[in-house]
C-alpha positions in Angstrom: 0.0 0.0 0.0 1.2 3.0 -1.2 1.7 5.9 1.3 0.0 8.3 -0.9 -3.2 6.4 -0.4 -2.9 7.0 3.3 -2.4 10.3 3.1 -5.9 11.0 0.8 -8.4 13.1 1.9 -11.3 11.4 0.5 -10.0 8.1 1.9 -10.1 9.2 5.3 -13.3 10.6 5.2 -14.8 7.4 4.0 -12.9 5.5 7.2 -15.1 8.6 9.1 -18.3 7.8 7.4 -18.5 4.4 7.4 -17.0 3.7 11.5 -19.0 6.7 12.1 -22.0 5.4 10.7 -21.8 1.6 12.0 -21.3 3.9 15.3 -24.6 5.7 15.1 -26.3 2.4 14.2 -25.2 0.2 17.4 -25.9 3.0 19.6 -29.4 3.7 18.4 -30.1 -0.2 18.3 -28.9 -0.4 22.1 -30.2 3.2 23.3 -34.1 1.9 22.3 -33.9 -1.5 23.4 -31.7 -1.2 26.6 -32.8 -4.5 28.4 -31.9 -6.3 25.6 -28.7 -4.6 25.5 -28.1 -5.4 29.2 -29.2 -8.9 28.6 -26.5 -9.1 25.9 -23.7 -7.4 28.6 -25.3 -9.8 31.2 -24.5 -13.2 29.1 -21.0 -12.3 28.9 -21.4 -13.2 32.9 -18.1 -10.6 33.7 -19.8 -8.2 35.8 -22.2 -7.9 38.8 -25.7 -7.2 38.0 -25.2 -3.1 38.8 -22.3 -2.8 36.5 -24.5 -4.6 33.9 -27.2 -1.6 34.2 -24.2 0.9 34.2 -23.0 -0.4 31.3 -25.9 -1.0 29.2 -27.1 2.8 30.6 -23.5 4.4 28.8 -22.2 2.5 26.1 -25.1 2.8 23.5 -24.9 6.8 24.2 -20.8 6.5 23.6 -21.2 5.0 20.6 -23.9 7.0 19.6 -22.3 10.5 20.3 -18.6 9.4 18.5 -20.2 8.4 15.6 -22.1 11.3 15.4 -18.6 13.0 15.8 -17.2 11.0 13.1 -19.7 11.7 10.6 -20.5 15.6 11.4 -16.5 16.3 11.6 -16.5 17.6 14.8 -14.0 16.0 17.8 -12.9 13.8 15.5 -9.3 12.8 17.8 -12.0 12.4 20.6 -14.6 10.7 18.7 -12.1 8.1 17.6 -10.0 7.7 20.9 -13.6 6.1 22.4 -14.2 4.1 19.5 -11.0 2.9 19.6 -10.9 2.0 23.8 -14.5 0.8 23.0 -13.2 -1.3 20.1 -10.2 -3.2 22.1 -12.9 -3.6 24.6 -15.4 -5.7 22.5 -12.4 -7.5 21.0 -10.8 -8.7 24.4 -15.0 -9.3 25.3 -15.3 -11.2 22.2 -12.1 -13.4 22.5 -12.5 -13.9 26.0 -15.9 -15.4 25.3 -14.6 -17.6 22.0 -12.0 -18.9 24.2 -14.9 -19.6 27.1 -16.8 -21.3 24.6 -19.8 -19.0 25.2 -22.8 -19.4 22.6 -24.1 -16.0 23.4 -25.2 -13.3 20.6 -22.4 -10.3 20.9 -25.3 -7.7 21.9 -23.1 -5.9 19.3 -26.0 -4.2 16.3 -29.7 -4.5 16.6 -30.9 -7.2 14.2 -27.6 -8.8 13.6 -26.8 -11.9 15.2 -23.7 -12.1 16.2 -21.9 -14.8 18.3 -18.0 -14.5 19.4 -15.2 -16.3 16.6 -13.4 -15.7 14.6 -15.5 -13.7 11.9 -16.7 -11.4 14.9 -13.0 -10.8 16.4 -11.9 -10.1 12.6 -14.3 -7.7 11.9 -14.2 -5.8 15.3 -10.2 -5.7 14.8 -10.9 -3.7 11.3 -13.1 -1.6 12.8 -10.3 -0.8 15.6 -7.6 -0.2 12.8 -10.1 2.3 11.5 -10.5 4.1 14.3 -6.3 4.4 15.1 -6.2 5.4 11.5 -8.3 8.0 12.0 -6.8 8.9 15.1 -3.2 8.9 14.1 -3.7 9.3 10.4 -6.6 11.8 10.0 -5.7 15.2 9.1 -9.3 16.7 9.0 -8.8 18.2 5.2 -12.6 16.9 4.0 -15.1 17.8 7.3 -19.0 17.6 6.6 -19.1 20.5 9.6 -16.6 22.7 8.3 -17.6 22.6 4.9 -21.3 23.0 6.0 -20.1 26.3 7.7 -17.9 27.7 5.2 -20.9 27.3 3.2 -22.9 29.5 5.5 -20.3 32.1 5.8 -20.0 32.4 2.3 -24.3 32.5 2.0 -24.1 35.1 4.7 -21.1 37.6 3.0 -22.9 37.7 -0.1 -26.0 38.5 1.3 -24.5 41.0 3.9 
């Protein structure tokens, strides 16, 4: 891979979109069906039953607010430093629970049914590479926010 690809623009605005938007869609899954959620955090059988609440009360509005980060261009460093603690998080959940042999479903997007292996580990470890790229890589040149707001300074010069 070249490093000129790295260093595109439009490539790391697509990393942004698409992590932002997977994001956006596990939050909102979790943040309207909470007890499933904390049924899915339950199953893992890690923590006590409070923790279980706390967690299923603040991860869906985590991954809710950084994608919405992402994908707006705004925090982005901040956005993708949770998504990426979050990610190493359901990774070490995920292979922790492979290697238990738990047949649980990953509590991971709403409607997808997801158990820990190999496939779930693999695709949670892309998603973590895309959030360090984004966190180390990411130089901001293409933002939805900032060109959204040029955009309105330029409406508002020409009209004042």
């Amino acid at each position: 891979m070249s490093v000129t690809i790295l260093r595109n623009a439009y490539l790391h605005l697509a990393v942004r979109l698409v992590l932002g938007s997977l994001f956006i869609w596990a939050g909102v899954g979790k943040a309207v069906a909470p007890l499933d959620f904390a049924s899915s955090v339950y199953n893992y059988k890690l923590l006590p039953e409070f923790w279980v609440g706390v967690a299923a009360g603040v991860i869906p509005w985590l991954e809710l607010l950084a994608g919405v980060a992402l994908v707006t261009g705004v925090r982005i460093k901040g956005a993708a430093s949770v998504i990426s603690l979050l990610m190493l998080l359901f990774v070490s959940l995920l292979l922790t629970s492979w290697v238990r042999g738990l047949n649980i479903d990953c509590g991971c997007f709403s409607g997808v049914e997801r158990t820990p292996g190999l496939v779930a580990i693999s695709e949670d470890a892309g998603m973590l590479l895309g959030a360090l790229f984004v966190l180390f890589l990411d130089r901001r040149q293409l933002n939805p926010a900032g060109l959204a707001l040029r955009r309105l300074v330029r409406i508002g010069k020409r009209d004042g």
